[in-house]
Structure formats: C-alpha cells, structure tokens
C-alpha positions, -999 to +999 in steps of 0.1 A: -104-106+172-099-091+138-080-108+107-061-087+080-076-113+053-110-102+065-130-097+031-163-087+049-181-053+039-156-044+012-164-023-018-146-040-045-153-008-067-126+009-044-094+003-027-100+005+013-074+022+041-083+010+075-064+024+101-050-003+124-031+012+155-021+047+158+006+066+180+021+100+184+047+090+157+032+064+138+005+048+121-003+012+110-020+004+078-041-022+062-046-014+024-069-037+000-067-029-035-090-046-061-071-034-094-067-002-083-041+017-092-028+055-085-044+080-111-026+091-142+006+115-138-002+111-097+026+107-074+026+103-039+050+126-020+047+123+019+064+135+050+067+102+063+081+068+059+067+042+050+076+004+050+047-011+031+046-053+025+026-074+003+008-103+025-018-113-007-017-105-041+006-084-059+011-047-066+032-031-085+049+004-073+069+030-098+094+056-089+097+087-103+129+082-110+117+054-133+122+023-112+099+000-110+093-030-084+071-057-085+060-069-051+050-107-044+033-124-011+061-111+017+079-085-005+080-051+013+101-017+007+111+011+026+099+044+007+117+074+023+097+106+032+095+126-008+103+096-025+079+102-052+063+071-063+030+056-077+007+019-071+012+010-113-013-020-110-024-042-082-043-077-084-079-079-085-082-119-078-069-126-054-069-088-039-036-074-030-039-067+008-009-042+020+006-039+053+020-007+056+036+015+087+040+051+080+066+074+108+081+104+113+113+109+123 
C-alpha cells in the first residue's frame, strides 16, 4: 500500500513528480515541493487541465494576469489549459505535498 505523506527516499534539494495512475486522457499527480519555487520569468503554459489541491503545507501559485492565490491544507484550483501561471513559494517545513489531476478534453 502506498501513502501520499510518504517522506521516504526524497531529495529535499528538489521538488519530486511521481506519477500516480495514468489513462488515455489523464494523469494523476503527487508533487512534494521543499521551497521550491518556478524559476524566474517561467510560466507554465500546458495543453491540459489541471485541478491541483494542497493536502500539506502551503504553496503559493501566480497568474500572469497578476493574480495571486495562496493555497492552505485542502485548497485546490482549477487551472485551464494556457492559463499561464507560476508556483511563487511553497513551504519547506512542513513540505507542501500537491495532489494534482491533469486531462484533456
């Protein structure tokens, strides 16, 4: 059985993506950032959606449209395919662990 609070064989140096489940049309992510945050003038800008929650920690996620939303323990958003938008800051102690599902329509 695995747990998604599972802290085992992490490098804290670097946020870690492990694949959960995976379909035709979807994918299930488990993200563990340690302070990590997206690099300098970066913005994501994918194909798909993705509904991303908090379930430890916090993180903090800009817009490029200059909103900004601060997510807490159960928080989540729904981020539209080109929404441009960045991970500002995330919690090293306790590390924010993300939940995230990622489709195409």
């Amino acid at each position: 059985m695995k747990n998604l609070f599972d802290k085992k064989n992490i490098d804290w140096s670097k946020e870690i993506s492990e694949i959960l489940a995976t379909g035709s049309n979807v994918r299930v992510e488990r993200i563990v950032s340690t302070g990590q945050s997206s690099p300098k003038d970066f913005w994501y800008d994918q194909e798909e959606f993705e509904w991303v929650c908090v379930i430890q920690g916090e993180g903090i996620i800009d817009w490029a449209d200059g909103a900004r939303r601060t997510l807490k323990v159960g928080d989540w958003v729904l981020i539209s395919p080109h929404e441009k938008h960045r991970v500002s800051s995330t919690t090293k102690e306790p590390p924010c662990i993300w939940l995230a599902f990622f489709w195409k329509e």
